[in-house]
Structures are given as C-alpha cells and as structure tokens.
Wavefront OBJ file of the C-alpha trace (Angstrom):
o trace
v 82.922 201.924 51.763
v 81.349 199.097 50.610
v 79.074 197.861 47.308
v 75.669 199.359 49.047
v 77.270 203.028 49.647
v 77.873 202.677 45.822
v 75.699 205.692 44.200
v 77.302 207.781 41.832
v 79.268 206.537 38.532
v 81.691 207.941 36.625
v 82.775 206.999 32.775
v 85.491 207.815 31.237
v 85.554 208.103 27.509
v 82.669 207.641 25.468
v 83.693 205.471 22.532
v 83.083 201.553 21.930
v 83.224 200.369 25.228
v 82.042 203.891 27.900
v 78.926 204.230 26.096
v 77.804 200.553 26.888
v 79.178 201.146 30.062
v 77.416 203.859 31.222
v 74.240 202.362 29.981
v 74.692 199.173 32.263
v 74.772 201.528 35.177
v 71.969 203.691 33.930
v 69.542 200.815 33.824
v 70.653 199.697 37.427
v 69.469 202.624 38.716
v 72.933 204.777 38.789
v 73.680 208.220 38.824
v 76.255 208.155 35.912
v 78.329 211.209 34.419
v 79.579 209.812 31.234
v 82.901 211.759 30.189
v 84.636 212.764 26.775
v 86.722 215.743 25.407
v 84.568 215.254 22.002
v 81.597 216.689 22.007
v 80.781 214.878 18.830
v 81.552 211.391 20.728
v 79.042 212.555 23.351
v 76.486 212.820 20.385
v 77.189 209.254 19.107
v 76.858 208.076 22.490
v 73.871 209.817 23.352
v 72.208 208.028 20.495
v 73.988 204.568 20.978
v 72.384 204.429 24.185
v 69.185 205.168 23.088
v 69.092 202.711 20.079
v 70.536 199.868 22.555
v 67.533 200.452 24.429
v 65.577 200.227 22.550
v 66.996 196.921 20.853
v 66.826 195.995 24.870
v 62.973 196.990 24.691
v 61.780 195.232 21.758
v 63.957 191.871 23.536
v 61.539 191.938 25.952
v 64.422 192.541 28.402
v 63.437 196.210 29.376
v 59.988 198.873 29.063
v 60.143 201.162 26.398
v 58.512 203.548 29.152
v 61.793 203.230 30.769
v 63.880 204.358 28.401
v 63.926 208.063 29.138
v 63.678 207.243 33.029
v 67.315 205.400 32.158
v 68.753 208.148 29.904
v 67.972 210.834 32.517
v 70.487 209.097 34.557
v 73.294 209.634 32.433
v 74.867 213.211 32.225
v 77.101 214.044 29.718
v 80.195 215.331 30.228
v 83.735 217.228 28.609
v 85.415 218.329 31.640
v 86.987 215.509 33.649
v 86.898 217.108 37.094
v 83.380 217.795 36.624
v 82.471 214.369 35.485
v 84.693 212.580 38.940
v 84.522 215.378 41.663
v 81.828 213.510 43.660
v 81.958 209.754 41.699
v 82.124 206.629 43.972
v 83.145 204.593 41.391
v 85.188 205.473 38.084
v 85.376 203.318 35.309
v 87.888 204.541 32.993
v 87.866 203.550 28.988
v 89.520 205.607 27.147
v 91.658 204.397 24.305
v 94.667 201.757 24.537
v 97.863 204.126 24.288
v 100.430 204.316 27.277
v 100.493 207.722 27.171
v 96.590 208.908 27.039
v 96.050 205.984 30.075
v 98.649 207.002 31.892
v 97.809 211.050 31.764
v 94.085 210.410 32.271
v 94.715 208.211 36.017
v 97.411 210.873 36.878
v 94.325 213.636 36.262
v 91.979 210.895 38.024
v 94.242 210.475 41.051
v 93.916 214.030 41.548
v 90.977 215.043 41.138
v 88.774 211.945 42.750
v 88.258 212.127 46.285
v 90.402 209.702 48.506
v 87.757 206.738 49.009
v 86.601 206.560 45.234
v 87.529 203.007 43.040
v 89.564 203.765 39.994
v 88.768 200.863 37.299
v 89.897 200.565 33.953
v 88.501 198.430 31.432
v 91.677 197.423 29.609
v 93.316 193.922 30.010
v 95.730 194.507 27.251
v 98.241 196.736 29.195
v 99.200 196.807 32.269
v 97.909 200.040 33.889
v 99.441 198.928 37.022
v 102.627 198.852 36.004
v 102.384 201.773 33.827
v 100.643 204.644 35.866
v 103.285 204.102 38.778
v 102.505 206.344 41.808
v 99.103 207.364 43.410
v 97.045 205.572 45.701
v 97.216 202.023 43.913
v 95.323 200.031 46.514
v 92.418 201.653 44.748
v 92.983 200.681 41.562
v 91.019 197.472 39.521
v 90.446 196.536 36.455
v 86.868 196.078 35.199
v 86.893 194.612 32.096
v 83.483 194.628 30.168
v 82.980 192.867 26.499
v 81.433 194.673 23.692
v 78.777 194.766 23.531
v 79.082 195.935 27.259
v 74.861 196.172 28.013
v 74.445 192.380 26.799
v 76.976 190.621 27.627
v 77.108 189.402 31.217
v 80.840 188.777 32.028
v 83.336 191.176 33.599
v 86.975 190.126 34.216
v 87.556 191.453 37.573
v 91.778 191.565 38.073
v 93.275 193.420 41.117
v 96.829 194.737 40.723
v 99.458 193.973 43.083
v 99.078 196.390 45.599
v 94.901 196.163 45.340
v 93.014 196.695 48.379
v 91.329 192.817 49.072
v 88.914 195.699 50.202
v 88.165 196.798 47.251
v 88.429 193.696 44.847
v 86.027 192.563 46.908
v 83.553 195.602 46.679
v 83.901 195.537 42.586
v 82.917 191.996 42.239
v 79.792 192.738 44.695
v 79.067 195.688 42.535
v 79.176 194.028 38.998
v 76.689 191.086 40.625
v 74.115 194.176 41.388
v 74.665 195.724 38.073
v 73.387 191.626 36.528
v 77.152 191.193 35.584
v 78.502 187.579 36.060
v 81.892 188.386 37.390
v 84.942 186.804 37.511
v 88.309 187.166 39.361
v 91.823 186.699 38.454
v 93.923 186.260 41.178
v 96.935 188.727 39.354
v 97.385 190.643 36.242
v 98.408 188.582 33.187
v 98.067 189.958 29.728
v 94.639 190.066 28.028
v 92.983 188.556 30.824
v 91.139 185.079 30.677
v 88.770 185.427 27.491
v 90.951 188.017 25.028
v 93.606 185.344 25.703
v 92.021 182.232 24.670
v 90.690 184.398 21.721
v 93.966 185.594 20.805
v 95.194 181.601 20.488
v 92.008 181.399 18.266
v 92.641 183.835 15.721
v 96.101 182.684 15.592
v 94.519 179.080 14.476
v 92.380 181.044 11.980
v 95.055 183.360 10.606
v 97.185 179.969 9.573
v 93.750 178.246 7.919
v 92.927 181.493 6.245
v 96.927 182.232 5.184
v 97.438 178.690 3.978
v 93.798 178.371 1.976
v 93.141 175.643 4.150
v 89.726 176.043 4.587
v 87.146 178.943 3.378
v 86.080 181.659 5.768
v 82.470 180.171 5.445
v 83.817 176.757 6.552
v 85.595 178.081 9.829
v 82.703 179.744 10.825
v 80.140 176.880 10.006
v 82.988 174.805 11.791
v 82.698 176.327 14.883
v 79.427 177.005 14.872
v 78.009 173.786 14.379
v 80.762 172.156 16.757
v 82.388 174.601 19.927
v 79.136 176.670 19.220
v 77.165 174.193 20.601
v 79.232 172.963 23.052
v 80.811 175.455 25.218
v 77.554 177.504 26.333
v 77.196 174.003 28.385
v 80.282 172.652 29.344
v 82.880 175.711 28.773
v 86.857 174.619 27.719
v 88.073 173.433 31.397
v 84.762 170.754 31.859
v 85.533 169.735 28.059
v 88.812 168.358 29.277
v 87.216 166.468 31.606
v 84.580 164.846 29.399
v 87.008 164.322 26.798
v 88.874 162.272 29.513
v 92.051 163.842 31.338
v 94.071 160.142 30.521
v 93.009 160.604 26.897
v 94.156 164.461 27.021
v 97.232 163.328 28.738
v 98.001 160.716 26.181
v 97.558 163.077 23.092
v 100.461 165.866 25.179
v 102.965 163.300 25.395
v 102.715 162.258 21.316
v 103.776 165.587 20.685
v 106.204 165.536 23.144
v 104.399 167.694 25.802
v 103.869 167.471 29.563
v 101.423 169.176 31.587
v 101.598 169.114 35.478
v 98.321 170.220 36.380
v 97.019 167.255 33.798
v 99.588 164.649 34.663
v 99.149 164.822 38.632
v 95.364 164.389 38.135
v 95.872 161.313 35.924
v 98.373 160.149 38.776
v 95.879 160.579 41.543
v 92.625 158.750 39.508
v 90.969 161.699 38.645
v 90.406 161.151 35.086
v 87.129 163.357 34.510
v 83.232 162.238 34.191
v 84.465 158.494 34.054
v 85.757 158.522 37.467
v 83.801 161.238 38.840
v 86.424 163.391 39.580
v 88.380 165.673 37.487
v 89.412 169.236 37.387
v 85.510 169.185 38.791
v 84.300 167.591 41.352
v 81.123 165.530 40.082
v 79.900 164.056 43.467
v 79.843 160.337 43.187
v 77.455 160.728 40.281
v 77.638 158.208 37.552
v 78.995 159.174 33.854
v 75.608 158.055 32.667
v 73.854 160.371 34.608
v 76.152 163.547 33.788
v 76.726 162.247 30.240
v 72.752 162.366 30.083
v 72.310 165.478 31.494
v 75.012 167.500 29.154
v 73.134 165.566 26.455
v 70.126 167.074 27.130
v 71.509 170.415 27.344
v 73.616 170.244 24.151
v 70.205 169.132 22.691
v 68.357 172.339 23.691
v 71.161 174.302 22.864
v 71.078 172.569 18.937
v 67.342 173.577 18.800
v 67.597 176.896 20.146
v 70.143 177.859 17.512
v 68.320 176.212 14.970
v 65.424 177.883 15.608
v 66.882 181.539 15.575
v 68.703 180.745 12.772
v 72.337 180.872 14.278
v 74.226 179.023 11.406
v 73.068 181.316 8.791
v 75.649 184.109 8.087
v 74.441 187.418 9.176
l 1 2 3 4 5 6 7 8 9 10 11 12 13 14 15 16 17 18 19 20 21 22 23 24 25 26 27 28 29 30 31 32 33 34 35 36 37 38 39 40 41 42 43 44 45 46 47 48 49 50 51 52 53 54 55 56 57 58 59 60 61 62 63 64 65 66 67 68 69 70 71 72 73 74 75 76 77 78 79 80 81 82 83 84 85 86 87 88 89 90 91 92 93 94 95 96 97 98 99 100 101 102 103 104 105 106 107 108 109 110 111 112 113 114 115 116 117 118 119 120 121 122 123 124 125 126 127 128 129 130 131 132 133 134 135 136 137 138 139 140 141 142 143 144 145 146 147 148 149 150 151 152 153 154 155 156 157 158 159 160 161 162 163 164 165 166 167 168 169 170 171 172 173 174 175 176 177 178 179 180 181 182 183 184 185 186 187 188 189 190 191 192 193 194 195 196 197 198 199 200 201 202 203 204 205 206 207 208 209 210 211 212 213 214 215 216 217 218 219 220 221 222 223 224 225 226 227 228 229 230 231 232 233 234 235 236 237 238 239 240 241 242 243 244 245 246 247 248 249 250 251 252 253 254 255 256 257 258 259 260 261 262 263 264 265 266 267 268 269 270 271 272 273 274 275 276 277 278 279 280 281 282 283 284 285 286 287 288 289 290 291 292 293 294 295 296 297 298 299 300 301 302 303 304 305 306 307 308 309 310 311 312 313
C-alpha cells in the first residue's frame, strides 16, 4: 500500500486533538469515521468542526458552500470495531494514560485489518515501548498541534521496528493532507517542538517564580523579539547568523562544550560570515543573505503590526 491507495480514515477519540484531526482529513477529501465512547464528546465535536469551518470560511481559506460537503465526510462513531473494520489509516488520540493507550492499540491490533497504519498522536510517551506485541512495523506516530486544522506541522517519528515502508507512506500522506511534515529519525521524548517548549516554560516558570519580570513583559518580550524572528530564520539558522565562533565562545565561559558546534568552528564554518554553517549558503555573500533576512524580518514586523499581534488577546 502506498499514500494514493489511502481512502478511508479512522480517529480515535474525539477530544482536543481527534476532532481537529478528523476535520483535516474531511476537507482533503477523506472518508473519516471519527470514534468516541461519549456520545456527549461526539456532540462537542460535531459542533467544533463546524464552527472551525466556518472560522476557515470567513479566512478566506475554504467555501462556506463546502462546509456540509466536508462534514458529510465525517461519521461519527462509539463502537471501535465499527469505526476501524475497513480504515486504511488510524490515527489514534485518545488521552495520555499508559493504561487507556495501551488497551485501545491492543483493541486496534485486533480489530484493523493486517495492511492498515496505526498512528498515534502522542510524543509524550512512548507507545512503542509501552504497547509491546502486535504487528509494530505498522506503527507511527503522527503528531498534530492544536489547533490541528491550522497548523501545518506534523512530527512524523517511526518506532524502532517501523516499516521504512510505512514512515515513508505517512510523510507522503500528511504532504496531501497540506501538512508540512517532519521526520525524526527515532523516538525521543516530546518530540522536536514540545521539547524546545518544555525548556521554554522552564525559563518562564523561574521569571514568573522569582518576580523577575511581569507576565505582560515575557510575552511583549518574545513577541516583539523571537516573534519576529523565528517565522524567518527558525532556532538552528539563528545560530548561524549569530555566528557559530561567537556561540562557541559564549559555551566555553560557562564552562560548556559542544561537539557538533566546536567541529564546525574547527573546520571554518562559522555561519553567514563564511558562508557555511550548520547551512549551506552557496558562496553567497553575508550582505546578500543579511539583506534578504532583513527584508523578511521587515515584512514580518509589518504584518504583525498590522493585525495587531502585540496587543494581548
């Protein structure tokens, strides 16, 4: 099977993350059975998705004449072998406890036929690990962000005994959903993004703890500063325009040493200023790339000016 034979979706759980979910399929042009024992969180859901696209709609990023077309797509469901019995793809995302994850793959494993992908959308724990047994070179994780039907990424992390096969296949699949998806080449706790966050709020737990600095003043902070500046150059390129010498310098007066900066110092490649970095900038000049991350940060500044970004909401 490949991403093209893709045709029928299933969702498991229907809470802050499977309602999104299902609703990025939907609007794909999916067949999607969206799952949950609560018939009350099959309600919600039902009007979640409908209110998100609507707030898609009046974006300018879908019709409002599609709307029911898209909603028609979903079916909702309470019985799990019902929802899976002829899914192609199951997303599971169903809350973060051991226990409930590792009953609901046991039930999916069973019940799915043999050539169906079993995601889950968690990159806190390590369903691999824990679920033990089964067919695991069909298992991936697919972890969305909330709120799943806007924002583009996916973390795409195969476990260890992942099909290539089918690693391959999910990160075809999330491009044809209009995901921007990205691969880890093995598990590791919370992923790529939840992980730099998680070093984040540590930083903002100690300001807030110590009254270093008002909540207002973080946020304004960050907006007015890494706001601006990692749309455009993200936090590996930042290294590189801040100068990987520089960053090098600043580890070893607190008594650090970094490898993967110190070899690249060692070799010449200090960033923008010689070209080369932990990018490759082609020869160009620092000029021209300084110039043309200028002009970005520039339209970046105006664009959150003019929609008002700084203001608290």
């Amino acid at each position: 099977m490949n991403a093209d034979d893709i045709r029928r979706i299933a969702v498991i759980g229907a809470g802050t993350m499977g309602h999104g979910i299902a609703q990025v399929f939907a609007r794909a042009g999916y067949l999607v059975r969206l799952m949950d024992p609560a018939g009350d969180a099959l309600e919600r859901a039902r009007m979640l998705i409908r209110a998100g696209l609507h707030t898609l709609a009046h974006a300018g990023h879908c019709s409002h004449h599609d709307i029911d077309g898209i909603i028609s797509r979903i079916h909702f469901d309470r019985d799990i072998v019902d929802a899976v019995e002829d899914a192609d793809f199951v997303v599971e995302a169903v809350p973060e406890v051991p226990e409930i994850k590792k009953e609901v793959f046991a039930r999916l494993d069973a019940a799915c036929r043999d050539d169906a992908v079993l995601a889950t959308n968690t990159s806190g724990l390590d369903v691999f690990g824990l679920v033990g047994g089964g067919n695991q070179s069909r298992m991936v994780a697919t972890h969305f962000f909330v709120p799943a039907q806007i924002i583009p990424l996916v973390e795409v992390c195969p476990g260890p005994d992942t099909s290539p096969e089918i690693t391959g296949l999910t990160m075809r699949l999330m491009e044809k959903i209009g995901k921007q998806p990205v691969r880890l080449n093995r598990f590791v706790p919370s992923f790529i993004v939840n992980r730099i966050q998680n070093y984040i709020s540590m930083a903002v737990f100690e300001l807030l703890n110590n009254g270093w600095a008002s909540p207002e003043d973080i946020d304004r902070a960050v907006k007015a500063s890494l706001g601006i500046r990692l749309p455009v150059v993200g936090v590996v390129q930042s290294l590189d325009f801040t100068g990987l010498d520089l960053v090098h310098d600043i580890m070893r007066s607190k008594g650090l040493t970094m490898p993967v900066i110190a070899d690249k110092v060692r070799a010449g490649h200090l960033g923008v200023k010689s070209s080369r970095g932990f990018f490759d900038y082609q020869g160009r000049s620092e000029e021209e790339i300084v110039g043309k991350r200028d002009l970005k940060f520039l339209a970046m500044l105006d664009r959150l000016e003019e929609i008002g970004a700084f203001e608290t909401i």
